[in-house]
N, C-alpha and C positions, 0 to 999 in steps of 0.2 A: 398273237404278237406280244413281246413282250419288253416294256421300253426300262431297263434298267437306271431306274433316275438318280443315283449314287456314281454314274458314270455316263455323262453325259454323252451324247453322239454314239450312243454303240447300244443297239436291238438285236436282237434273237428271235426267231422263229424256228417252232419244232417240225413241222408239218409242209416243210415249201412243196419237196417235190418227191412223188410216190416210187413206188418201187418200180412200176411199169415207166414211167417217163425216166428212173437212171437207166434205165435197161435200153430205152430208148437212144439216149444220150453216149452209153458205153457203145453198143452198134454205129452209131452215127462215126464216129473218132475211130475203129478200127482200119479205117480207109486213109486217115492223116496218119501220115512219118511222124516220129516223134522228131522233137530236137534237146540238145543238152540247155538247160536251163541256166541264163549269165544272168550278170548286174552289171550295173552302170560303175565305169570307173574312168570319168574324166570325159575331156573332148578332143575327135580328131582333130586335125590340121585345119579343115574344110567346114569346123565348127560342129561338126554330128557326135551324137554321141558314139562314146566309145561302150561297147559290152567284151565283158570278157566272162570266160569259164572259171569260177575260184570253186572247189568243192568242198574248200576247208567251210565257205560261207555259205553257200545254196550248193546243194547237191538233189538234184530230180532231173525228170523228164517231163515236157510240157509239149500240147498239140493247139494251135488256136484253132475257134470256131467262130466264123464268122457269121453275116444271117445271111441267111437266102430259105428258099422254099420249105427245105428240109427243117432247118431251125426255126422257123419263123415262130410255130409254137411257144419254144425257149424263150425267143427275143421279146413275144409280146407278154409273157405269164410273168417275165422279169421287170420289165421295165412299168406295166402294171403296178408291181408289188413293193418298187423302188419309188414311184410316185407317191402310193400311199405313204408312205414310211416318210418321206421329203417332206410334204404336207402335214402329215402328224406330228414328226419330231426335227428333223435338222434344220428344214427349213432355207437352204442351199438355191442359189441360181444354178442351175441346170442346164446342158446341152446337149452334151452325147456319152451311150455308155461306149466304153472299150471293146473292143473284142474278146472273147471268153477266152481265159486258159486254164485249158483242160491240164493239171497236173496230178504227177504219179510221185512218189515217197515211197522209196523200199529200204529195206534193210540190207547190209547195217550202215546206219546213219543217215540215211534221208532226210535232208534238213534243209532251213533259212535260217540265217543268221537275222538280231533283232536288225528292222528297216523303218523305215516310212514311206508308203508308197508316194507321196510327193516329195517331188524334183526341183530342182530352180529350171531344167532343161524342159519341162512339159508344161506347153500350153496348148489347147486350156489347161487347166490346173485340175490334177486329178482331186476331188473330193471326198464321196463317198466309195470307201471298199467293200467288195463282198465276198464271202467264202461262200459256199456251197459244201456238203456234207456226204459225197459219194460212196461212201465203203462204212458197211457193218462194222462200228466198233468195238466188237469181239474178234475181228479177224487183223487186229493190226496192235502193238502196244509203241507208246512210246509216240512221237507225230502230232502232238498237241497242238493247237493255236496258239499262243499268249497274246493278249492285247493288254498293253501298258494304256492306263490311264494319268487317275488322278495317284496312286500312289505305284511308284516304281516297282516297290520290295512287293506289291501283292497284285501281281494281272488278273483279270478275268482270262478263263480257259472255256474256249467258243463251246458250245455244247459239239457233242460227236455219235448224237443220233443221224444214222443215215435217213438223208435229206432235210437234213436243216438247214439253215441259210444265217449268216449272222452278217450283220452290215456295221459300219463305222466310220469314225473321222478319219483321211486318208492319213493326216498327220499325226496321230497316234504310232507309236512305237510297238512293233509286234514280230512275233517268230513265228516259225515252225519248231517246236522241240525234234530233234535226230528219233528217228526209227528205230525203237528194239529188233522189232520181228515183226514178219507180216509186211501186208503194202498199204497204204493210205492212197486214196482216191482224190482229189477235190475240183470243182470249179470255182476260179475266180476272176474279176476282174474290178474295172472301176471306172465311176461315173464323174465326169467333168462338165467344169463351166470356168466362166471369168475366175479371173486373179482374185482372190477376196481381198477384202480393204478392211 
């Protein structure tokens, strides 16, 4: 593990998860449909959020995974590794992780526009985020991470060794750079708790 102390709330790890468990994980998800992958823009009448499809901003395909028997493996080797990491560096009231989403980035342009995965609409309050690392980064260009921190003009670019894992503050500012060529792989999701104060 490696806790980057020039930017606060945001670790890296090369080694989460092997070649045999993505392989696992890719099997697991060919049974889920995909869906077209929205953002939040606004709220209906009824007070719910509203999602819409914009591709100018987020353009992928995403499948969720939720736990049960089959993932259970997944749900405990993560939230494991997200304790550790809690305890060592963030430091966060903790409650529940999200459900995984499984996403796909092809070209051309596969992309997120820069976000923060916290909302004013989500409580608990998501806190920590996390990527996952599925696809050889030799078979994709272009599909980067960026996680904005402390300086805007220079993000850290999550590592893109297949099966790395990098975690961070939800409220950090971050992309997906668009797809040249090739498909990018990832899981993510995020961990909540109370409102911070």
């Amino acid at each position: 593990m490696i806790f980057l102390k020039d930017r606060e709330y945001l670790i890296t790890f090369a080694d989460f998860l092997s070649d045999q468990e993505i392989h696992s994980i890719e099997k697991y998800v060919e049974n889920i449909s995909f869906l077209n992958a929205q953002v939040f823009n606004g709220f209906n009448n009824n007070n719910s959020p509203k999602l819409e499809k914009k591709e100018d901003f987020r353009k992928s395909s995403i499948k969720w995974i939720y736990f049960n028997e089959d993932t259970r493996w997944l749900w405990v080797k993560m939230t494991d590794f997200i304790k550790q990491a809690n305890n060592d560096f963030f430091h966060f009231d903790l409650e529940v992780c999200n459900p995984l989403q499984y996403g796909v980035y092809t070209s051309p342009g596969g992309n997120y526009g820069t976000h923060m995965d916290t909302v004013d609409y989500s409580c608990p309050q998501r806190k920590i985020s996390f990527s996952i690392q599925l696809t050889d980064e030799n078979n994709y260009e272009g599909g980067d991470l960026l996680i904005y921190n402390q300086n805007i003009e220079s993000p850290f670019k999550a590592s893109r060794k297949k099966g790395s894992i990098t975690l961070f503050f939800s409220m950090f500012l971050h992309e997906v750079t668009p797809v040249i060529s090739g498909t990018r792989h990832s899981l993510v999701s995020w961990v909540s708790g109370p409102a911070l104060k």
